[in-house]
C-alpha positions as CSV (number, residue, x, y, z in Angstrom):
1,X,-39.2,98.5,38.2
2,X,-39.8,96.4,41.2
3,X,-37.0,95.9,43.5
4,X,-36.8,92.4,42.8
5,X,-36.9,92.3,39.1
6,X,-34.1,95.5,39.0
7,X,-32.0,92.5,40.8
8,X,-32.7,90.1,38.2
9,X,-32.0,92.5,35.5
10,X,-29.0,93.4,37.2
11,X,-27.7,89.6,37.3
12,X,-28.6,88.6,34.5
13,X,-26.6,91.7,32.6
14,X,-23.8,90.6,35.2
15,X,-23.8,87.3,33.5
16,X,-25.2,85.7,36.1
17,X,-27.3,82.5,35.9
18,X,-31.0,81.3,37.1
19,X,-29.7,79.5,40.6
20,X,-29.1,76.3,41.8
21,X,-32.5,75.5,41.7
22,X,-32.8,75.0,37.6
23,X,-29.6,72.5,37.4
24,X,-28.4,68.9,38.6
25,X,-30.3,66.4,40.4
26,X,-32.9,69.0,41.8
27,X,-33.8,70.1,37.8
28,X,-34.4,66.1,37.3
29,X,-36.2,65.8,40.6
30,X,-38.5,68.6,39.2
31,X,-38.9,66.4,36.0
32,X,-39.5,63.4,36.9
33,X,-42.4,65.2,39.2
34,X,-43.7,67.3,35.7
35,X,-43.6,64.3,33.8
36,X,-45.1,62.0,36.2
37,X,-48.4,63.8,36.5
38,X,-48.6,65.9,32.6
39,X,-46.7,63.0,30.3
40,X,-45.9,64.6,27.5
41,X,-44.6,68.9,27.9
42,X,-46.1,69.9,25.0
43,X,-48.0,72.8,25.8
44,X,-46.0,75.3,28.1
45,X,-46.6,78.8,30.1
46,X,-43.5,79.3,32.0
47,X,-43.8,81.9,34.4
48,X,-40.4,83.5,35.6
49,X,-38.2,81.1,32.9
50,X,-35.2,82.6,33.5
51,X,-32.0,81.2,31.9
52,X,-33.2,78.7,30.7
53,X,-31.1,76.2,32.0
54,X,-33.8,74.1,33.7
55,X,-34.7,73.3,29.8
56,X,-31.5,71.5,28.7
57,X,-31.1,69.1,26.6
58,X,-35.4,69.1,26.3
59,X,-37.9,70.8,24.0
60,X,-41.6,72.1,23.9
61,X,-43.6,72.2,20.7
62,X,-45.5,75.0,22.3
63,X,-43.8,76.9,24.9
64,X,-44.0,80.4,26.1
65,X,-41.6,82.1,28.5
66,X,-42.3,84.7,31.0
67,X,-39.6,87.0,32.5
68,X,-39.1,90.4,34.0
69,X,-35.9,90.7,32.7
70,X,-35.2,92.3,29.5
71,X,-31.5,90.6,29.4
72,X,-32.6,87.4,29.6
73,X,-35.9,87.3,27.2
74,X,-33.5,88.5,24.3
75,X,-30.8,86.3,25.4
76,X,-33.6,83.2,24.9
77,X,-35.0,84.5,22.3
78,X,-31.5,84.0,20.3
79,X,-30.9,80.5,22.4
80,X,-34.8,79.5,20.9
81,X,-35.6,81.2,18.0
82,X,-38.4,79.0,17.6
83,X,-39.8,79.8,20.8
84,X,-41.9,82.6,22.3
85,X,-40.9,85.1,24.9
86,X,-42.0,88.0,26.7
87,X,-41.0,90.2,29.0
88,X,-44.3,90.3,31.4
89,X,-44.5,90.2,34.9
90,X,-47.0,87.4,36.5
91,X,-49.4,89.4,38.4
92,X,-50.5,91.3,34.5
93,X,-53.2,89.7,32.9
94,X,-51.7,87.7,29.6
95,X,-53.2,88.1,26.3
96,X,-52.6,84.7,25.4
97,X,-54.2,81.5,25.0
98,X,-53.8,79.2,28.4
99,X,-51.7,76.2,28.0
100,X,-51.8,72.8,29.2
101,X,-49.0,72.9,32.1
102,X,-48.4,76.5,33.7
103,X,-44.8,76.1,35.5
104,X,-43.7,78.6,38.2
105,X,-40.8,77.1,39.6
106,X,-38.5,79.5,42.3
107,X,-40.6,82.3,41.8
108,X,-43.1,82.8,44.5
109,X,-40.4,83.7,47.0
110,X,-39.2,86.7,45.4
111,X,-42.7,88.3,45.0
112,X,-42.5,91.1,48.2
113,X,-46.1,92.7,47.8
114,X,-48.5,90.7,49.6
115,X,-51.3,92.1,47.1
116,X,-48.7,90.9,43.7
117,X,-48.5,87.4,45.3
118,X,-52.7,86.6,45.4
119,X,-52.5,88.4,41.6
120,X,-49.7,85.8,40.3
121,X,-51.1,82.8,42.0
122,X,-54.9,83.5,40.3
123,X,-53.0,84.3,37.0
124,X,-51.5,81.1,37.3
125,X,-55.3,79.5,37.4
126,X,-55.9,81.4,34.3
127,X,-53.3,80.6,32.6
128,X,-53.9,76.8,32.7
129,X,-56.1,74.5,30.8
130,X,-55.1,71.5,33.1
131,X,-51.8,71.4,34.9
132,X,-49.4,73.8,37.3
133,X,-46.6,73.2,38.7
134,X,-45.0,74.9,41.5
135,X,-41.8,74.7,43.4
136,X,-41.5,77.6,46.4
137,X,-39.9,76.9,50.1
138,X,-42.2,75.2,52.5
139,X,-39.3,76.0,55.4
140,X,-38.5,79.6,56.4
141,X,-35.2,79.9,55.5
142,X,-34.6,82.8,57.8
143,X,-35.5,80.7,60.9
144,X,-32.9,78.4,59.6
145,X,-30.3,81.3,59.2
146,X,-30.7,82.4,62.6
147,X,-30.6,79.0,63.8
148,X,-27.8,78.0,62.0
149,X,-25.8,81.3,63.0
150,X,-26.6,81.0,66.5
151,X,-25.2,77.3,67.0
152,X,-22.1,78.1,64.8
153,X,-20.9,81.7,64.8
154,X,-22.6,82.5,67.6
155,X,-24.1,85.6,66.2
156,X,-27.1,87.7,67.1
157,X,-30.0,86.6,65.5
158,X,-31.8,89.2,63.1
159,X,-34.8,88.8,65.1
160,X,-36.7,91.6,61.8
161,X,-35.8,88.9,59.2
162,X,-37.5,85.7,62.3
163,X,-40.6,88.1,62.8
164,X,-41.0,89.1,59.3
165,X,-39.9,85.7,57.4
166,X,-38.4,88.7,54.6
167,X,-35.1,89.9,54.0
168,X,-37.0,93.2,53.4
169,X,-35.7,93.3,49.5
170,X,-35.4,89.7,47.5
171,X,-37.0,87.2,49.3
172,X,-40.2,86.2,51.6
173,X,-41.5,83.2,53.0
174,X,-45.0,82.6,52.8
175,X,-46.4,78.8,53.2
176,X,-48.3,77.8,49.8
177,X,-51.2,76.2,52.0
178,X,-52.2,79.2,53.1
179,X,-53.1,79.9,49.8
180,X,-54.8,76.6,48.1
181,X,-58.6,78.4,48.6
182,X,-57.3,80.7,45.7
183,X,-56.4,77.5,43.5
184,X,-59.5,75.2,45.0
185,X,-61.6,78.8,43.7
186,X,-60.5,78.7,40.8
187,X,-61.3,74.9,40.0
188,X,-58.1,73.4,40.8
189,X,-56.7,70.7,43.2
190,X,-53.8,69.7,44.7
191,X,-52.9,66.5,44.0
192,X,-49.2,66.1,44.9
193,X,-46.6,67.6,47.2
194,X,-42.8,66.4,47.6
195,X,-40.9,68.3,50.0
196,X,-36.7,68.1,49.3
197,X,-34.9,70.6,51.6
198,X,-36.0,73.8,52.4
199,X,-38.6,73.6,49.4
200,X,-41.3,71.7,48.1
201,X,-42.8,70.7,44.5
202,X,-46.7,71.0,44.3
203,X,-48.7,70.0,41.3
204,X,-52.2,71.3,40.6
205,X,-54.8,69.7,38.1
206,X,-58.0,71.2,36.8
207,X,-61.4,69.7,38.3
208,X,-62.9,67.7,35.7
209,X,-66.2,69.6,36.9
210,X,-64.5,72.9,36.3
């Protein structure tokens, strides 16, 4: 198991919940983004779904949730019986129909291997008919950390963390846009980016000439 899914596994069996990213205003702000550009979620490949919490109080007629963990895709199964889950990880090839919107929302910064990242990114081309959805940092958070420490606690900057924009474990920065010839290859365009915070929502449609 990958270092970053045993941590997931590990949290989830902890009890633990998806993050701050999947509740309050920032889960609406997501939304209102989703629904803006797809109307109606009715067709659903979630990659990396999590707890599910970014889902309340909303439902799918077709939705199909993607995790690592094996904690959490039998805790979902029970919360949505009527609902399909596996446990698959992103950069595997799925033996599924695509869907209308592919989501992939605080995912793409715990991917570690450079070589897993390019995989999950052209899965997520495959696995759409006409919409993804993205939300991954477009700030490096570690520059912020050091930044932050320096003018407050006055500590020495991990200058490993600055150069490699990587905790080395959980978490690495890399900007999306360095990345959009893998989407543009794959007959996709961007056609909206929101930045709130350290992250930013991106939303992908299909060329019609595709």
């Amino acid at each position: 198991m990958r270092a970053e899914s045993e941590y997931w596994e590990k949290r989830y069996r902890a009890g633990g919940d998806s993050g701050a990213g999947s509740v309050g205003e920032i889960r609406e702000w997501k939304w209102r983004i989703i629904e803006r550009y797809a109307g109606k979620v009715d067709d659903v490949i979630d990659v990396g779904c999590g707890d599910l919490s970014f889902w309340k109080n909303r439902d799918c007629p077709r939705y199909l949730g993607l995790d690592t963990s094996h904690t959490i895709v039998e805790r979902d199964r029970h919360e949505r019986p009527k609902w399909e889950f596996r446990v698959h990880r992103a950069e595997v090839a799925l033996e599924s129909a695509p869907a209308r919107i592919v989501l992939c929302l605080d995912v793409l910064f715990h991917i570690m291997n450079d070589q897993q990242f390019d995989q999950i990114l052209e899965n997520l081309c495959r696995f759409s008919k006409e919409w993804i959805f993205i939300y991954t940092w477009i700030r490096n958070p570690f520059d912020l950390q050091w930044a932050l420490g320096r003018l407050k606690n006055r500590t020495i900057p991990n200058l490993k963390w600055m150069l490699t924009g990587s905790d080395g474990e959980y978490e690495k920065f890399r900007p999306l846009e360095n990345y959009l010839r893998i989407f543009a290859g794959a007959g996709f365009e961007l056609v909206h980016k929101e930045i709130r915070g350290i992250g930013a929502m991106y939303a992908f449609t299909r060329n019609s000439t595709s």
